[in-house]
C-alpha positions in Angstrom: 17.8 14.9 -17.5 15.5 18.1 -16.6 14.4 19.8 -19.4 16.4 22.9 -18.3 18.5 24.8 -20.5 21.5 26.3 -19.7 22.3 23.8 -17.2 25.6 21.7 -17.4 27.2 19.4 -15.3 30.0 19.3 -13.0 33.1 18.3 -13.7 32.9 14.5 -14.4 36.7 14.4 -13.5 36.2 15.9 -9.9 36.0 12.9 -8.4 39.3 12.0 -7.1 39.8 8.3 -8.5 42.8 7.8 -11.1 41.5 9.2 -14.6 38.4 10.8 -13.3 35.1 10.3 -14.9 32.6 8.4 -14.0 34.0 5.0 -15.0 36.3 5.0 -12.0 33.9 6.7 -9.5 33.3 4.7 -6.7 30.7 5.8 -3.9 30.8 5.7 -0.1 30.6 2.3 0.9 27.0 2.2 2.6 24.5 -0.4 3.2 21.0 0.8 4.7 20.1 -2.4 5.7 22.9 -2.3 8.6 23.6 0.9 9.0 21.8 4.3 11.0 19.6 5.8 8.6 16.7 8.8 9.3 13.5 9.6 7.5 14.0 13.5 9.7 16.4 15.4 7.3 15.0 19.4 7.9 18.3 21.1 6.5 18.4 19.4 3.3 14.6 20.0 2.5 14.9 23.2 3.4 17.4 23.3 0.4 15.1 21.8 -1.8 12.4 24.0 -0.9 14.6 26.9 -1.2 16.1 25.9 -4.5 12.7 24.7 -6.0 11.7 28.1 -5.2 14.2 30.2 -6.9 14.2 27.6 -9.9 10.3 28.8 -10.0 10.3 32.7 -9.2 14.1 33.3 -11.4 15.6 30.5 -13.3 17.2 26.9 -13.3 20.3 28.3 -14.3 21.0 29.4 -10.2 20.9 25.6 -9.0 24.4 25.5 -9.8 25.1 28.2 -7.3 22.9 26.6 -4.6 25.5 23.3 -5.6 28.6 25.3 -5.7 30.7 21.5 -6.4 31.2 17.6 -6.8 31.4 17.0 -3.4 28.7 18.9 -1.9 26.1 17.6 -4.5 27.0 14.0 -3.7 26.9 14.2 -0.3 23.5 16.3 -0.6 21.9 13.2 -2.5 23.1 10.8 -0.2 20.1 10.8 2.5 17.2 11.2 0.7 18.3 8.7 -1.5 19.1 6.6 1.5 15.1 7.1 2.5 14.2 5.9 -1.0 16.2 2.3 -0.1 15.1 1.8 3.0 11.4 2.7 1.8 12.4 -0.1 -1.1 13.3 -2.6 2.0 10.2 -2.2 4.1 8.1 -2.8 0.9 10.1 -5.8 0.1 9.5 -6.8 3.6 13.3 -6.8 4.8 12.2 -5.1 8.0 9.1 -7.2 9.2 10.5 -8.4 12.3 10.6 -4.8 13.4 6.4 -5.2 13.3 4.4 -2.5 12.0 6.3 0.1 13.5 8.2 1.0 10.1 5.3 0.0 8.0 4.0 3.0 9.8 6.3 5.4 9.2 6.8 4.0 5.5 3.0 4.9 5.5 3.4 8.4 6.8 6.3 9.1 4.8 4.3 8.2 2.1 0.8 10.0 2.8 -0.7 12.5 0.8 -0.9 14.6 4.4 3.0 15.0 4.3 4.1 14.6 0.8 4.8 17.9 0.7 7.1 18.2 3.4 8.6 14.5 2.7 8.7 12.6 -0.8 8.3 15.5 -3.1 11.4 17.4 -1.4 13.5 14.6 -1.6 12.6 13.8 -4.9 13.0 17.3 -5.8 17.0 16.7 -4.5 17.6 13.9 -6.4 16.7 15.1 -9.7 19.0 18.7 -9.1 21.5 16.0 -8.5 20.7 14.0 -11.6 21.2 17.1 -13.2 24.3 18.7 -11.4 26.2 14.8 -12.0 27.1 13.1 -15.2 24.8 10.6 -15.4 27.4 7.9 -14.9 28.0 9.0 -11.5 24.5 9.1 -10.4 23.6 6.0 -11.6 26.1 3.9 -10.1 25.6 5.7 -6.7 21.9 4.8 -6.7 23.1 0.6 -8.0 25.3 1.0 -4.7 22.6 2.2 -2.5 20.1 -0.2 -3.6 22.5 -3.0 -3.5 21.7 -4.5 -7.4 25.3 -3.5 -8.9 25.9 -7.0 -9.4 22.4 -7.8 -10.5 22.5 -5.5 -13.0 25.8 -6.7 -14.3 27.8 -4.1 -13.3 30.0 -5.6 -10.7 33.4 -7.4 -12.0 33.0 -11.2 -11.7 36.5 -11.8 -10.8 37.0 -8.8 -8.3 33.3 -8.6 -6.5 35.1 -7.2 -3.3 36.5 -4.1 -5.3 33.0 -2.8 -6.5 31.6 -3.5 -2.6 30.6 -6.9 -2.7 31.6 -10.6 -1.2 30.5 -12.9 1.3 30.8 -10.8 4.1 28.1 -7.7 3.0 24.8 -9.0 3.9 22.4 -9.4 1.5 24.6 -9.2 -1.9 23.3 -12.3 -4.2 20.8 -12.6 -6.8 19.4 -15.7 -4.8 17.8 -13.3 -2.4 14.5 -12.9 -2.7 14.2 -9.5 -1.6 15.7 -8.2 -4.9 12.9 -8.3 -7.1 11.1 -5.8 -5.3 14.4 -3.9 -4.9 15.1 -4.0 -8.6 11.4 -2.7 -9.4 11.3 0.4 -6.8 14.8 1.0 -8.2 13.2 1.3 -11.4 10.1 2.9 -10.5 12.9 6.1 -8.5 14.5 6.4 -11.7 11.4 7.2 -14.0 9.8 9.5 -10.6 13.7 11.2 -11.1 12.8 11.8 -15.1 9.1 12.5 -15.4 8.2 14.3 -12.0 7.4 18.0 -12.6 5.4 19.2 -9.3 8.4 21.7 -8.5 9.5 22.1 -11.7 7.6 22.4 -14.6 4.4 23.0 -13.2 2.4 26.1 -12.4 0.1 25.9 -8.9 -3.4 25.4 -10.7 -1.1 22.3 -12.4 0.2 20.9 -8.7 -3.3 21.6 -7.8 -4.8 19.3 -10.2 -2.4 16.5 -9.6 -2.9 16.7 -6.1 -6.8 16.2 -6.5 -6.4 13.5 -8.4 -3.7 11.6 -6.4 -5.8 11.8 -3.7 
């Protein structure tokens, strides 16, 4: 979690599932790979700029205004975390029938020329939500997205349908050879969600510096 004190979490019981918590939260059924996804989401980084902002100029203690409840901050996280999957996939090479066309925009999406506008602002959303959600929930909502719940042992052997999964959903057994590289980005996400401080954390001559060296 964000070193930010003062900051709780929602309700782990505001999802509606019987019992609440986390251990019967179930995400949106969603699978990038076959369904419409966008790397142009304007409102929510105007959001995240706005948020990083006042979590800068007043305190981190407001973000729980700017995510007023359960609902809102889940469906906040979903697109940009959506971008991160199908940034995963076009690295794994999932899309290279499509030719270089989404190697492109994986590149610009990527580039130091828009990483501002882009990966840092999404990022930025993912680890309010990391914060605003038990943990629990955001974890298994980023297994879902990325498709690994059963790698990682998460899925019930006997009912794979129930957590999302059968024969039917494309591309949803450890045989496939894409999920190595999906299990690493996955992985690589979650330590960007914990250690990241450009908007948060740092001052400007510190963003500055990182900036320099990353490029």
């Amino acid at each position: 979690r964000l070193p930010a004190a003062g900051i709780t979490s929602l309700s782990p019981s505001s999802p509606s599932s019987p019992g609440g918590g986390a251990a019967a939260y179930q995400p949106v059924s969603y699978f990038v790979q076959s369904q419409p996804v966008t790397l142009h989401i304007p409102m929510h980084r105007f959001v995240a700029f706005f948020a990083s902002q006042l979590c800068r100029h007043i305190s981190t203690d407001i973000l729980t205004s700017v995510f007023p409840s359960h609902d809102f901050v889940v469906s906040v996280m979903e697109h940009p975390l959506r971008i991160q999957v199908l940034l995963a996939q076009i690295r794994a090479g999932i899309w290279r029938w499509n030719g270089e066309t989404m190697l492109r925009r994986a590149w610009f999406y990527r580039s130091s020329y828009f990483y501002d506008f882009g990966f840092d602002l999404d990022l930025f959303l993912l680890q309010c939500t990391s914060v605003l959600l038990d943990p629990e929930t955001f974890l298994v909502t980023l297994l879902h997205r990325f498709n690994l719940v059963s790698v990682f042992g998460f899925a019930s052997p006997q009912h794979p349908e129930r957590d999302g999964y059968s024969d039917d959903v494309p591309w949803s057994h450890v045989q496939d050879p894409f999920l190595p590289t999906m299990a690493e980005d996955l992985l690589v996400l979650i330590g960007a969600v914990v250690s990241e401080r450009a908007r948060l954390g740092f001052t400007d001559r510190q963003c500055m510096e990182q900036e320099v060296v990353s490029r």
